[in-house]
LOVONU-722946 format. One record per residue: residue number from 0; x, y, z of N, C-alpha, C in turn. Coordinates in steps of 0.1 Angstrom, whole numbers, always signed. Atoms other than C-alpha are relative to their C-alpha. Layout:
! LOVONU-722946
[NUM,[X,Y,Z],[X,Y,Z],[X,Y,Z]] ...
END
This chain:
! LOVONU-722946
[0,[+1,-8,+12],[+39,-48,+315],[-7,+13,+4]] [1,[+11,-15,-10],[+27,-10,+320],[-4,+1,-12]] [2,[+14,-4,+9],[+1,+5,+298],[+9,+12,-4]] [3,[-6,-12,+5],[+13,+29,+274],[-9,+15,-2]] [4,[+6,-12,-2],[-13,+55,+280],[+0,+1,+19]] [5,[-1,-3,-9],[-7,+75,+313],[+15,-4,+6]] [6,[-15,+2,-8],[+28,+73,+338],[+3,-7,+4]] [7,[-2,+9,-3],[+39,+44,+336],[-7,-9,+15]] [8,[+7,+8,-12],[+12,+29,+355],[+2,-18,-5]] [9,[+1,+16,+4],[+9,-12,+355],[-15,+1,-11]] [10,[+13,+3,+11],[-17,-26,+326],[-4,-10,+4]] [11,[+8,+8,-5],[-42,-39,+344],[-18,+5,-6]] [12,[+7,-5,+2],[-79,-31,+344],[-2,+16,-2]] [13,[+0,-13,+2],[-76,+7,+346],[+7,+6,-15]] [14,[-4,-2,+7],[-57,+4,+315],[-11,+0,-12]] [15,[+8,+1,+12],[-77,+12,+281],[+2,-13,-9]] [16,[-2,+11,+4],[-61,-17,+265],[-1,-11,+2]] [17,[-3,+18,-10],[-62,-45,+289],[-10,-6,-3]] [18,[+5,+13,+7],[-81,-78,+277],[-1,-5,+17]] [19,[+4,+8,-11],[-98,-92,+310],[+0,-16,-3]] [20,[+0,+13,+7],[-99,-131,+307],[-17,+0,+1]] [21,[+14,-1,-4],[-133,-123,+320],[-15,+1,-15]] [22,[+8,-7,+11],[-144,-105,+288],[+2,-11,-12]] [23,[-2,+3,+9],[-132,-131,+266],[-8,-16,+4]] [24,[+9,+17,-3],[-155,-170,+262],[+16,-10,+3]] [25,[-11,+12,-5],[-134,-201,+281],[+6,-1,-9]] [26,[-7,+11,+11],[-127,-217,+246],[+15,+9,-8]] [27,[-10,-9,+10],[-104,-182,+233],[+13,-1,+12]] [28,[-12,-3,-9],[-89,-178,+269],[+10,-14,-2]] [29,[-8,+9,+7],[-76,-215,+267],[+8,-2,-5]] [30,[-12,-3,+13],[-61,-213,+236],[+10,+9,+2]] [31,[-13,-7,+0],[-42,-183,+239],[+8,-4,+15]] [32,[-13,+7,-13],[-30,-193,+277],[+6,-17,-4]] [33,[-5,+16,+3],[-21,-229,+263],[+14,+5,-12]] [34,[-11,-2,+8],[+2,-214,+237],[+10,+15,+2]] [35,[-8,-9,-9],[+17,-187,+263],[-3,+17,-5]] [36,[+2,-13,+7],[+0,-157,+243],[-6,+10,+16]] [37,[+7,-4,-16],[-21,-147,+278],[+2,-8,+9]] [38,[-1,+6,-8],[-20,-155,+311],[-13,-4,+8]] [39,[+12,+2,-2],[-52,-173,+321],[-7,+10,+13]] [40,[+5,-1,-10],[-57,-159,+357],[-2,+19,-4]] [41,[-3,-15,+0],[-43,-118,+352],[-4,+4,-13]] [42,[+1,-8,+14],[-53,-110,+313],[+12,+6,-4]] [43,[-8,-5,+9],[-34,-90,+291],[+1,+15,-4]] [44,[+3,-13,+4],[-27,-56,+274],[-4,-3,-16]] [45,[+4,+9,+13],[-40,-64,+239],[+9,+9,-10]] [46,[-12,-5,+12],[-11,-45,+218],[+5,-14,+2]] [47,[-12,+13,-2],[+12,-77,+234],[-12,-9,-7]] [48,[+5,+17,+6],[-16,-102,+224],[+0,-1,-11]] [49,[-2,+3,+13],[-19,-93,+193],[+13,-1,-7]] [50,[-15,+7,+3],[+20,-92,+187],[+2,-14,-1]] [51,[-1,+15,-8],[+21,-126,+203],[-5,-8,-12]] [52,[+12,+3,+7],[-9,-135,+185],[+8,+1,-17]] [53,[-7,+1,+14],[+7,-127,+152],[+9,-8,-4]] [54,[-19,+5,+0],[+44,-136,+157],[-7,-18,-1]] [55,[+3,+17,-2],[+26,-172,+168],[-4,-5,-14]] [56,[+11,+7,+15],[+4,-175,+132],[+10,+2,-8]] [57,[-9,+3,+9],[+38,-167,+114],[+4,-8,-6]] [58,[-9,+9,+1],[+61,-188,+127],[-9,-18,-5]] [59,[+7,+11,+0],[+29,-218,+128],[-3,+5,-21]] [60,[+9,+0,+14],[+21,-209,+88],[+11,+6,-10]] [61,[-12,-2,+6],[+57,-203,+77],[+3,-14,-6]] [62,[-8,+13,+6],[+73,-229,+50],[+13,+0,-3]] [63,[-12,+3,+8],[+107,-235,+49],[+4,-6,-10]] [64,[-7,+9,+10],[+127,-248,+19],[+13,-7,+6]] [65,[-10,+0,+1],[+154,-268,+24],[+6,-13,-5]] 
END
């Protein structure tokens, strides 16, 4: 993923957005790498996590009729 601030650089730590796994306690990283939102080892850009993050509590809190 590249970081949408600056020339299409990669979104890593230099990026304003990026989510270290570092910065976040065991019990959150976990969770979101167990249901494919983050990647445990490389972090994230945190626009995608919270997409992710959303899209996931939808579809988990959506009721079909049928």
């Amino acid at each position: 993923m590249t970081c949408p601030f600056g020339s299409n650089r990669e979104c890593n730590n230099t990026c304003p957005i990026f989510i270290s796994p570092d910065s976040l306690n065991e019990f959150v990283v976990a969770r979101l790498s167990s249901i494919g939102v983050m990647d445990r080892e490389k972090g994230v850009c945190s626009i995608k996590m919270l997409a992710l993050s959303q899209g996931r509590a939808i579809f988990e809190n959506t009721n079909t009729r049928g």
